[in-house]
Each structure stands twice: as structure tokens, then as C-alpha cells.
Backbone as CSV, one residue per row, in Angstrom:
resi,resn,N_x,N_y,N_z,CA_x,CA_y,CA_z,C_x,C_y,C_z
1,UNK,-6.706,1.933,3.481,-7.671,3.008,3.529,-7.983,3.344,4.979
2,UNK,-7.722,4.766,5.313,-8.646,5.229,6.742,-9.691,5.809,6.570
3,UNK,-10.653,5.336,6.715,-11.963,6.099,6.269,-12.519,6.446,8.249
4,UNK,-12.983,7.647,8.182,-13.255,7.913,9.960,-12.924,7.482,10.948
5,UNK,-11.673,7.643,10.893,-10.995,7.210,12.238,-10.217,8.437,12.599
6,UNK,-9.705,8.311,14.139,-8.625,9.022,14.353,-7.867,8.316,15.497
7,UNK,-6.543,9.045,15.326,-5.280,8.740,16.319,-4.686,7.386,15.652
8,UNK,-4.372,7.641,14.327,-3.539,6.587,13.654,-1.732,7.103,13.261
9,UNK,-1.328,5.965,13.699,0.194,6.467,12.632,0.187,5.159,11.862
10,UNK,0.823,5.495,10.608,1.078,4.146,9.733,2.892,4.779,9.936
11,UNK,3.421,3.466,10.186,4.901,3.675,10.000,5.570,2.732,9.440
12,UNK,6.627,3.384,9.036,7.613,1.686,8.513,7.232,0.774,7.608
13,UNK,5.953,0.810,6.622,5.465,0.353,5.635,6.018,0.623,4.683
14,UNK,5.780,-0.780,3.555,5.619,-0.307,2.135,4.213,-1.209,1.362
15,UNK,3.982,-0.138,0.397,2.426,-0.416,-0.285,2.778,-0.056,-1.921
16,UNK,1.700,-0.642,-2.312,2.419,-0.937,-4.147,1.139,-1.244,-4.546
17,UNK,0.410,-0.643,-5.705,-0.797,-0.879,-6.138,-1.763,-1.618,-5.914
18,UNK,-2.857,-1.369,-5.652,-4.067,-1.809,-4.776,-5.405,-1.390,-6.051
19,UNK,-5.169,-2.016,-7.018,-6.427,-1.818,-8.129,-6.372,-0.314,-7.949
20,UNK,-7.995,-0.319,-8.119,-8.470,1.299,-8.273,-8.345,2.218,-7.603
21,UNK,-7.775,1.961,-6.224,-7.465,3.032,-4.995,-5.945,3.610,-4.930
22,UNK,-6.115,4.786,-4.472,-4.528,5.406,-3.977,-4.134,4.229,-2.770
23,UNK,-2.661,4.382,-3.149,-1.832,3.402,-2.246,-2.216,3.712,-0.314
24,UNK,-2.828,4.923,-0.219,-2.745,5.483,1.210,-4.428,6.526,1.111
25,UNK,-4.937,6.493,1.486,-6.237,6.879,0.955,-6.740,7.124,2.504
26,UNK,-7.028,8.860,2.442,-7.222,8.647,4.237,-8.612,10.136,3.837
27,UNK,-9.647,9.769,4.062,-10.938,10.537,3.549,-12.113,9.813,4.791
28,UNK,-12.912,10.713,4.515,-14.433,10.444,5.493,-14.177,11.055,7.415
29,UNK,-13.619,12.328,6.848,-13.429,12.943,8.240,-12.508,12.344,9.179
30,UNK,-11.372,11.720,8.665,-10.119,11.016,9.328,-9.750,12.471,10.320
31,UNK,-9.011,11.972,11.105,-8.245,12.909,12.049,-7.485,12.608,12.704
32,UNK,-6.628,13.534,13.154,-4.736,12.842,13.948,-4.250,11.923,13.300
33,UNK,-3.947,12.012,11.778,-3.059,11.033,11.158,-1.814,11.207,11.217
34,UNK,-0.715,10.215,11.235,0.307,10.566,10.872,1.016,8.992,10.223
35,UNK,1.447,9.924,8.395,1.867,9.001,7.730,3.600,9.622,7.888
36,UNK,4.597,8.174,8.151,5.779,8.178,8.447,6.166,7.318,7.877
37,UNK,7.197,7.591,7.472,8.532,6.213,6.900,7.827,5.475,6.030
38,UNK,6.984,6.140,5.023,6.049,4.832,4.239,6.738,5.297,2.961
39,UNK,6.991,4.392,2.266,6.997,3.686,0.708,5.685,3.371,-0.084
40,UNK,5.567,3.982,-1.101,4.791,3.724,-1.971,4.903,3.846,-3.388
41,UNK,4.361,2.898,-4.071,4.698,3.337,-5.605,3.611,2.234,-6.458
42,UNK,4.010,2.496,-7.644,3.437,1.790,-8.717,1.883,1.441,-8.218
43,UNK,1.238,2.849,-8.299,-0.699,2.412,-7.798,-1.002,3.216,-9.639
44,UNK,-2.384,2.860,-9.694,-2.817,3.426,-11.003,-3.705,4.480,-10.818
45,UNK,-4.131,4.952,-9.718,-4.523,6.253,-9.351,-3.602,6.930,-8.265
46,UNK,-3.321,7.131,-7.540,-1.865,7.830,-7.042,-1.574,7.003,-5.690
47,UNK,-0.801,7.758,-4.855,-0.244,7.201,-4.236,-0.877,7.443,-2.936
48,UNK,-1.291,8.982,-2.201,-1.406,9.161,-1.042,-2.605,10.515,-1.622
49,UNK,-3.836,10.302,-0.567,-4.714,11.195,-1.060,-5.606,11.341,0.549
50,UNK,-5.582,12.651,0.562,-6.302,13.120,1.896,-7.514,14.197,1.351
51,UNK,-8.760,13.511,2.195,-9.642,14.359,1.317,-10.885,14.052,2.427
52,UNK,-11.981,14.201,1.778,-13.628,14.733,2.253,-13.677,14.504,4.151
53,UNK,-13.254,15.935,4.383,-13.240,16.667,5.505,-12.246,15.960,6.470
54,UNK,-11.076,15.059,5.963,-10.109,14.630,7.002,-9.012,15.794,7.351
55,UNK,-8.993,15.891,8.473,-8.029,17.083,8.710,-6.635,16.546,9.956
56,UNK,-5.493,17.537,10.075,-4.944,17.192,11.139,-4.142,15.537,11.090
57,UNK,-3.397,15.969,9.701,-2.935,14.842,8.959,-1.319,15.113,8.910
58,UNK,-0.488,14.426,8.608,0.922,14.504,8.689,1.774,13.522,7.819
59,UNK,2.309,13.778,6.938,2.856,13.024,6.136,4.185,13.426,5.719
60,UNK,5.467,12.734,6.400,6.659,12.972,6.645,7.588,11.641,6.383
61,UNK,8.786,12.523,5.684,9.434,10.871,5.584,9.305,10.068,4.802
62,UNK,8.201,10.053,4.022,8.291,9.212,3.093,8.704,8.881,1.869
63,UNK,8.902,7.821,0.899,9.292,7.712,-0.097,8.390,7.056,-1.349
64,UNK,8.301,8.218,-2.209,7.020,8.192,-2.951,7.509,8.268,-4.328
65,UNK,6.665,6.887,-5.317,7.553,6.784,-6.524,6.015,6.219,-7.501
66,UNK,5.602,7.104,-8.429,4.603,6.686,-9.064,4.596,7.609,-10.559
67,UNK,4.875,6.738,-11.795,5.039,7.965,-12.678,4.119,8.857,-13.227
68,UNK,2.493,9.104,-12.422,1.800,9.770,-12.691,1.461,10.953,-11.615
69,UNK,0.333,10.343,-10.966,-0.149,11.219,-9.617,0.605,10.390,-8.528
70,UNK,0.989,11.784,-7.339,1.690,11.525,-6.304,0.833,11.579,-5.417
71,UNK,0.089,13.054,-4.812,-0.492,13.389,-3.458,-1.363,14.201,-3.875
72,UNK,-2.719,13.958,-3.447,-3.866,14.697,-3.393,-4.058,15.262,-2.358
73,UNK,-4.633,16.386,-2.323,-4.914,17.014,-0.407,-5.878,18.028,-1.323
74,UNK,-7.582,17.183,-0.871,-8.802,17.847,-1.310,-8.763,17.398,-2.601
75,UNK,-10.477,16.661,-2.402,-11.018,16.123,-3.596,-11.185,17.576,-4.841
76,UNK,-11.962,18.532,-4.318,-11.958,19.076,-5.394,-11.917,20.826,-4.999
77,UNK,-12.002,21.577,-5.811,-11.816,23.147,-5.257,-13.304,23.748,-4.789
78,UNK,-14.461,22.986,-5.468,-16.067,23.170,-4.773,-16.030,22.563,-3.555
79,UNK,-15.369,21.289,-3.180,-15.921,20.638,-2.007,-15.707,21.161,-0.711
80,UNK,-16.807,21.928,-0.291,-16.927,22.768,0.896,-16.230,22.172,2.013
81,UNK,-16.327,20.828,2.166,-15.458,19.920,3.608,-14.321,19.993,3.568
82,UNK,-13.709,20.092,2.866,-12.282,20.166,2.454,-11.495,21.801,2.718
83,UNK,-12.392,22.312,3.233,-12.103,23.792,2.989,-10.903,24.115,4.399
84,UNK,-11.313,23.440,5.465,-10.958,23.894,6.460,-9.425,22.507,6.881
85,UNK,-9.254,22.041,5.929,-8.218,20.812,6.350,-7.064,21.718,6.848
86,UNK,-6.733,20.926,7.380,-4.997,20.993,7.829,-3.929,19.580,7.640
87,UNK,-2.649,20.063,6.726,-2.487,18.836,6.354,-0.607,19.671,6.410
88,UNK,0.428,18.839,7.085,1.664,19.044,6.883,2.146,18.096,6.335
89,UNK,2.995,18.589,5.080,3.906,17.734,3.967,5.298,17.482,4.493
90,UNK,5.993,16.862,4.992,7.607,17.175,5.175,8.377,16.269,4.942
91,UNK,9.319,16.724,4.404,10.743,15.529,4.044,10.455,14.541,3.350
92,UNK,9.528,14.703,2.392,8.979,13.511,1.575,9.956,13.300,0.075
93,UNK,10.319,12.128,-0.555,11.212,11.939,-1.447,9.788,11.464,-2.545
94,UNK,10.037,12.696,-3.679,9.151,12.167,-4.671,10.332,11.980,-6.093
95,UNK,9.860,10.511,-6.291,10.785,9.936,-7.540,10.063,9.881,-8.727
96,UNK,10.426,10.036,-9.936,10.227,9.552,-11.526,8.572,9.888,-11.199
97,UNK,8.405,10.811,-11.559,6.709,11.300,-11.080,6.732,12.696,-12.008
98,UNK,5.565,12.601,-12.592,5.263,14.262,-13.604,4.167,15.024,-12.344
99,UNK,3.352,14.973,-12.114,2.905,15.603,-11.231,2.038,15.649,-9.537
100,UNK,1.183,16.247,-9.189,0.741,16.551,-7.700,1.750,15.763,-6.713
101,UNK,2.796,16.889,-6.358,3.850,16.443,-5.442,3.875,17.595,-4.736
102,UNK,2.650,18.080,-3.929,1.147,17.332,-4.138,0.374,18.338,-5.056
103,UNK,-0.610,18.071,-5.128,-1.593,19.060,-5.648,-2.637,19.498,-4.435
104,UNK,-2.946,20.430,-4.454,-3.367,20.977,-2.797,-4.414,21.703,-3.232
105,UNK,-5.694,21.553,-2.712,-7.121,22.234,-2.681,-7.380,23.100,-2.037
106,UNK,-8.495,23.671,-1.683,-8.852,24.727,-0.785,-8.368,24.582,0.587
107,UNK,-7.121,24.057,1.489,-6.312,23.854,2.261,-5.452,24.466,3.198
108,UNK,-5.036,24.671,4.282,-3.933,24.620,4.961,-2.638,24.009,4.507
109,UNK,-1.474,24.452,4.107,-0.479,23.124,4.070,1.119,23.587,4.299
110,UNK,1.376,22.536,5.098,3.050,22.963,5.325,3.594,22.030,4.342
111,UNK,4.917,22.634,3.893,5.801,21.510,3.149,6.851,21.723,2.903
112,UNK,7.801,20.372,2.996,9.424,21.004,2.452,9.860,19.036,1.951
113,UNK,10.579,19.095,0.737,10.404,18.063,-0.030,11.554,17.854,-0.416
114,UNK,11.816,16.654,-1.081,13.073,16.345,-2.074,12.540,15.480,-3.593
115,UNK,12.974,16.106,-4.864,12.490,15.596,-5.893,13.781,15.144,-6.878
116,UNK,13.091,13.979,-7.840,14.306,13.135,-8.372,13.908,12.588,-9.383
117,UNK,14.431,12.913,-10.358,13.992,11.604,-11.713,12.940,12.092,-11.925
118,UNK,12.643,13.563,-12.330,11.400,13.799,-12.553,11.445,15.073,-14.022
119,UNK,11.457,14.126,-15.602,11.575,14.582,-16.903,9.924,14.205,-17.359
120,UNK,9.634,15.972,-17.634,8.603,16.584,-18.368,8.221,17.260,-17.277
121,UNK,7.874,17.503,-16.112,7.485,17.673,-15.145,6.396,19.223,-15.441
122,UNK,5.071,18.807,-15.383,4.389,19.714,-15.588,3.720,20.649,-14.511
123,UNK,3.640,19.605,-13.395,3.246,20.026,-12.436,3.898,19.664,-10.662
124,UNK,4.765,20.498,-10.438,5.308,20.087,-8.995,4.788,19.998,-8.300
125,UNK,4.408,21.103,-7.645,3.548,21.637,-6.370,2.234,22.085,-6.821
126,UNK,0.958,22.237,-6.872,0.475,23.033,-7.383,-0.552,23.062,-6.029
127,UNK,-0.825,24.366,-5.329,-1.672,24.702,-4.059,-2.249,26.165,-4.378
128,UNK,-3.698,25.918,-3.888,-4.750,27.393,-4.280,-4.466,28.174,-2.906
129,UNK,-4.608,27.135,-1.809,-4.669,28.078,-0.742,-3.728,28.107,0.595
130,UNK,-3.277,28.888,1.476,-2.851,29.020,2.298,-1.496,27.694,2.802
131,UNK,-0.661,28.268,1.575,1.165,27.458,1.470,1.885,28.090,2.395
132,UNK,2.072,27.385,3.518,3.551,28.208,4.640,4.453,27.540,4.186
């Protein structure tokens, strides 16, 4: 978990269910993140979740395998803090997963992805606001 910090990279990790939390959980006004080369899978709430007013986040490279929720970006579509994030998605490998790859809130977001092993798939991408 990064809860208010900034000028972090996590690199070269792997993470695998942690009870009730997303595998990567970066909220409470985080800033200058950058998630790289990380592995994650098998959490029971998702995997990677950026939320209440963390902005200026980066998540590239990685390899993401969870057969429910993948990536959150913004707790919810009311939560005013969340409004102004900035968050780039890139080169991320999402495996055997039905949906938020990612699911994207009132947001900024760049992204370009690779998907695999992914039967029923209801929800890929799903973003309200401002997708380059």
C-alpha cells in the first residue's frame, strides 16, 4: 500500500493476495508513482487500484492476472478528489480476467495494453472521462 507519499517506483516485483486489499493499492493523495515490471495476481479484491486524490501515477509493464477485477483508477464517479487525477496505463499484460482492465473514473488516462485468456469478458476498458 502507498498511502501519501511521493517519488516512488515499485519495480521488478511480484505480489499475490494480501486478504482484503488490492495487490498494489496507491490512494490518500500519492504522487510521482511509477508501477513497473510488477506481477500480480490471485488478490480477492483486485489487483492495482489508484484512487482518493493520488495523481501523476504510471503503470507500465506489467503483468496482471486476476479472474475478477484488474485496475481501478477512481474510487467512485461522485468522488470530487479523483476528478483531476492523471494516471498513464502502458504495455500492461492482462490475463484470464472478465473485467476493469481498467475501469477508469472521472480521470485523465493514457493507455495501450495486451489481453489474453479472457472468456465472457464483459467489461474491458471501461473510462467516463478524458481516454487519449
Amino acid at each position: 500500500m502507498l498511502c501519501g507519499i511521493t517519488n516512488v517506483i515499485l519495480h521488478n516485483i511480484q505480489v499475490s493476495a494480501l486478504g482484503e486489499s488490492d495487490t498494489v493499492h496507491i490512494f490518500a493523495g500519492s504522487t510521482k508513482i511509477w508501477v513497473d515490471h510488477v506481477t500480480s495476481f490471485e488478490a480477492k479484491l483486485g489487483l492495482v487500484s489508484v484512487l482518493q486524490g493520488s495523481t501523476d501515477v504510471t503503470i507500465s509493464n506489467s503483468h496482471l492476472s486476476n479472474f475478477n477485477f484488474n485496475m481501478l483508477l477512481g474510487a467512485s464517479d461522485n468522488d470530487k478528489e479523483d476528478e483531476d487525477m492523471r494516471v498513464t496505463v502502458y504495455r500492461n499484460w492482462f490475463k484470464d480476467s472478465m473485467q476493469r482492465m481498467p475501469h477508469c473514473r472521472s480521470i485523465s488516462t493514457h493507455y495501450d495494453h495486451f489481453f489474453k485468456s479472457m472468456s465472457k469478458v464483459h467489461n474491458v476498458t471501461q473510462c467516463h472521462y478524458g481516454v487519449l
